[in-house]
C-alpha positions in Angstrom: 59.8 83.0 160.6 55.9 82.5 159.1 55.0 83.0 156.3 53.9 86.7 155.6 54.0 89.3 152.4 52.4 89.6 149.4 52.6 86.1 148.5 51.2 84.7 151.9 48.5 81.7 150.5 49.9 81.8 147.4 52.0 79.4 145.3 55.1 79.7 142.9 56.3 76.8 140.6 59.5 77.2 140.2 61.9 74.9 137.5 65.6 74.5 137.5 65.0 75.2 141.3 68.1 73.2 142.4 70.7 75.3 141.4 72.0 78.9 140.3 69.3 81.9 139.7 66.6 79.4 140.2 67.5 78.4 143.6 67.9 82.3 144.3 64.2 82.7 143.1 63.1 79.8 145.0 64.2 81.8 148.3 62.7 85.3 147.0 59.3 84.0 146.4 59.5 82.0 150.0 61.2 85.4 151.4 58.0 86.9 150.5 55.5 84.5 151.4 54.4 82.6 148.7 54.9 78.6 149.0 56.7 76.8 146.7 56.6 73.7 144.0 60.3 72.8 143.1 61.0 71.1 140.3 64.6 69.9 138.9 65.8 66.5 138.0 67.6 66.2 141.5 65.8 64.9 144.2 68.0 65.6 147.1 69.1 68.7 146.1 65.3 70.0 146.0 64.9 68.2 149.2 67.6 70.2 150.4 66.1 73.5 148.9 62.9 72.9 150.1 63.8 72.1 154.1 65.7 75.1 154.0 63.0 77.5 152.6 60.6 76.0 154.9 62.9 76.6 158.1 64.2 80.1 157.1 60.3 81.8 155.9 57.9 79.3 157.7 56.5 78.2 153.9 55.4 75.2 152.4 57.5 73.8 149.7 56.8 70.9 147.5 59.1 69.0 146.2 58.7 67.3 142.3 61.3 65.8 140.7 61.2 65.8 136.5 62.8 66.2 133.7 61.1 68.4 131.5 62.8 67.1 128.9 61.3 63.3 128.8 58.1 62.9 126.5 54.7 64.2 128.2 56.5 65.5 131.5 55.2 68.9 131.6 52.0 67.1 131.0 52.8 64.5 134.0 53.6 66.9 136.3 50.8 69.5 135.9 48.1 66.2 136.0 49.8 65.8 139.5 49.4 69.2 140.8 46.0 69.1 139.4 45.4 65.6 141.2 46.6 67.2 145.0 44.7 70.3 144.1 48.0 72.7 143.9 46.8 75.7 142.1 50.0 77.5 140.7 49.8 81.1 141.1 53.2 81.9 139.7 54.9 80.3 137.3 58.6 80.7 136.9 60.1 79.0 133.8 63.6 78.9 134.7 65.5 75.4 133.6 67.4 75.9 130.7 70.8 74.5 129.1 73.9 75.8 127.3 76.3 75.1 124.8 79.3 76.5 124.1 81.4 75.6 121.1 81.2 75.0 117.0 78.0 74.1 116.0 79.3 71.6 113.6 80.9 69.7 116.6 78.4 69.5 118.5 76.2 66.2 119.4 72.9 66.8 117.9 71.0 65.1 120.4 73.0 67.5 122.6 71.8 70.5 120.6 68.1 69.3 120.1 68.2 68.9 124.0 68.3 72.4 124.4 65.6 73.6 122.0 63.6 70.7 123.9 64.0 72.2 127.0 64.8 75.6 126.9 62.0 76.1 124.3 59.2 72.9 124.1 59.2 72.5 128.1 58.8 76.1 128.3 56.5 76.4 125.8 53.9 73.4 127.6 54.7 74.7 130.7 53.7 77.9 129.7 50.1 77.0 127.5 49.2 74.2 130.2 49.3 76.3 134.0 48.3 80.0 132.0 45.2 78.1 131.5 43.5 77.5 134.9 45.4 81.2 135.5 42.8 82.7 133.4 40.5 80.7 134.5 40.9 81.9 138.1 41.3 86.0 137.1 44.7 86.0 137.0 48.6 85.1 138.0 51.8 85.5 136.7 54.7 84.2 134.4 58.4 84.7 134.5 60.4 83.1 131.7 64.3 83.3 132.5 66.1 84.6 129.0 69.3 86.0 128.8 70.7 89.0 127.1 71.9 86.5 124.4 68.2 87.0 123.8 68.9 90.1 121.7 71.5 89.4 119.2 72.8 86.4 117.3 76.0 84.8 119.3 78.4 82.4 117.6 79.8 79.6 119.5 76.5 79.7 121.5 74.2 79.7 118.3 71.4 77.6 119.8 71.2 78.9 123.5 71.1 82.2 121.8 68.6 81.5 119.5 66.2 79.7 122.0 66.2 82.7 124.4 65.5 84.7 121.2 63.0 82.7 121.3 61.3 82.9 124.8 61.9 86.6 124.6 59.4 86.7 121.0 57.2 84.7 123.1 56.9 86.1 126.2 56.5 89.2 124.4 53.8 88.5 122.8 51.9 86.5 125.6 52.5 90.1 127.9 50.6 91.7 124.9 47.5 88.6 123.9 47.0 88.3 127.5 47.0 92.1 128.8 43.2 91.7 129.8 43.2 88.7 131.0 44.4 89.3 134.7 47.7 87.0 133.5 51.1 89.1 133.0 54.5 87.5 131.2 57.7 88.7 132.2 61.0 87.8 130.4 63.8 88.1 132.4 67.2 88.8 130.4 70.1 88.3 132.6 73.4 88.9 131.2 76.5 87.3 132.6 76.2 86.1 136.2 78.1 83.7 138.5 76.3 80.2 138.4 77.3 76.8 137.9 76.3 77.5 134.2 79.2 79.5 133.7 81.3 75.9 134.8 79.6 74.4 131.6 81.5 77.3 129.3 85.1 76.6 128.0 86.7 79.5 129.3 83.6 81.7 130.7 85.5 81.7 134.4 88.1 83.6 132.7 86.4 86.0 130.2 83.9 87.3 133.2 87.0 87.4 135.6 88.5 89.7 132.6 85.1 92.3 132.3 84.6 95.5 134.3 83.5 95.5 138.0 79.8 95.3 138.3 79.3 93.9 134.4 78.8 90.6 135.8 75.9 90.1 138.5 75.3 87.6 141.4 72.2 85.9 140.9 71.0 86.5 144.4 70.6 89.9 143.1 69.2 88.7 139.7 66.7 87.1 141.1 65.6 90.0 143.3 64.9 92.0 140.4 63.3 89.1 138.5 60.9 88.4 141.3 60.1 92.5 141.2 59.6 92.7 137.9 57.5 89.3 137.7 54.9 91.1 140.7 54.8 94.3 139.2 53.8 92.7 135.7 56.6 94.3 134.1 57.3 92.9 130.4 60.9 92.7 130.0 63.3 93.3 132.7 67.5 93.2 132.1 69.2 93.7 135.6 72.4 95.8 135.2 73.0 99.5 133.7 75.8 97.9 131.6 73.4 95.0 130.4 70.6 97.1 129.8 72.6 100.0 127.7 74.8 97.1 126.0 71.4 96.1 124.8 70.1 99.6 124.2 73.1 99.7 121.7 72.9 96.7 119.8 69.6 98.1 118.9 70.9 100.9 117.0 73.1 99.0 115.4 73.2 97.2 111.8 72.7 93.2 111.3 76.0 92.9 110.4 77.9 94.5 112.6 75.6 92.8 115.4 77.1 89.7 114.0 80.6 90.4 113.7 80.9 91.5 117.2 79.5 88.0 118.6 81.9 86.4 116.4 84.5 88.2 118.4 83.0 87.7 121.9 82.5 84.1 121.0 86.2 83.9 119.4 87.9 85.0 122.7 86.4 82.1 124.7 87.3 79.8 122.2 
């Protein structure tokens, strides 16, 4: 199959490519034309990812290994696309981490490794390609939150509080940026079945426990992410549960917002 849609001679950047809703979003950009920077730690697995996109939609994918973590690496690897004239034309911000567990057991080099990626790398990755973006008249972001975005969650205090934090700032980027030709979308997925969940004590069981439909495939996740990202839509939650759960928590006082992700958080203890 060729290349064709609306993405045809376009190009998506796409983090945490390798794996779970990112490797979904990696074959939904491809599906629609656009060809494709990869970008996860592992090498073969993007290798992998990147033949297969490139047999399946006739697209061009390139393949950069990084950790976004290491000092200067956002920096690196925008200098390289900039060096091999690769203009991004969507940029999809979606490696992240989790931890689940009491904060006061947890490593802190563990716990500053997630603000460091899920917050500094996106951050840089963010202010560096937006740049040229404007620059050029226009393009797009899609930052990957999570519905943890919206209320405090115990037991997962810092993922929660770093997707807080993309969702303030990708809220306020849609908003400084509205003329610019640039949109930000935050995508707030709630629970979905990825690899991630393997990294949560007890997650397999919890979602195995919740009503049909409450937790989402990411093949489908990423579909609506990749909609949402085109149409320039601000904030999208896939999922009439997620979306009223959140709609709820809304209308609810601080403290009771609290109490009820002490339970949640207490049953997968």
């Amino acid at each position: 199959m060729s290349a064709h849609g609306e993405g045809k001679g376009k190009t998506a950047l796409i983090t945490g490519a390798s794996a779970g809703i990112g490797w979904h979003l990696a074959h939904e950009f491809a599906r629609h034309g656009f060809g494709l920077v990869l970008v996860a730690r592992t090498q073969s697995k993007l290798d992998e990812l990147a033949a297969l996109v490139s047999d399946q939609f006739g697209v061009s994918a390139v393949v950069q290994p990084a950790d976004l973590t290491a000092p200067g690496a956002p920096r690196a690897l925008f200098d390289e696309l900039e060096r091999r004239q690769i203009p991004i034309d969507v940029l999809v911000n979606d490696a992240g981490m989790v931890h689940f567990g009491r904060f006061q057991e947890a490593p802190l080099e563990e716990l500053l490794g997630i603000v460091e990626l899920n917050n500094r790398a996106l951050l840089a990755m963010t202010r560096l390609f937006v740049a040229p973006m404007i620059r050029g008249g226009g393009g797009r972001v899609l930052n990957v939150a999570s519905v943890a975005a919206f209320q405090p969650m115990p037991s997962m205090a810092v993922y929660a509080a770093t997707k807080a934090f993309t969702l303030s700032l990708g809220e306020a980027l849609c908003e400084e940026l509205r003329d610019t030709g640039v949109c930000v979308t935050t995508l707030c997925p709630g629970f979905t079945s990825t690899d991630m969940l393997d990294d949560i004590e007890g997650a397999r069981s919890l979602a195995a426990r919740m009503p049909e439909g409450a937790v989402l495939e990411p093949a489908r996740v990423a579909r609506e992410g990749y909609r949402a990202c085109i149409d320039g839509v601000a904030v999208h939650i896939p999922g009439i549960s997620n979306q009223l759960a959140v709609r709820l928590i809304g209308l609810q006082p601080r403290w009771l917002v609290r109490a009820l992700g002490g339970i949640l958080g207490r049953r997968v203890l």
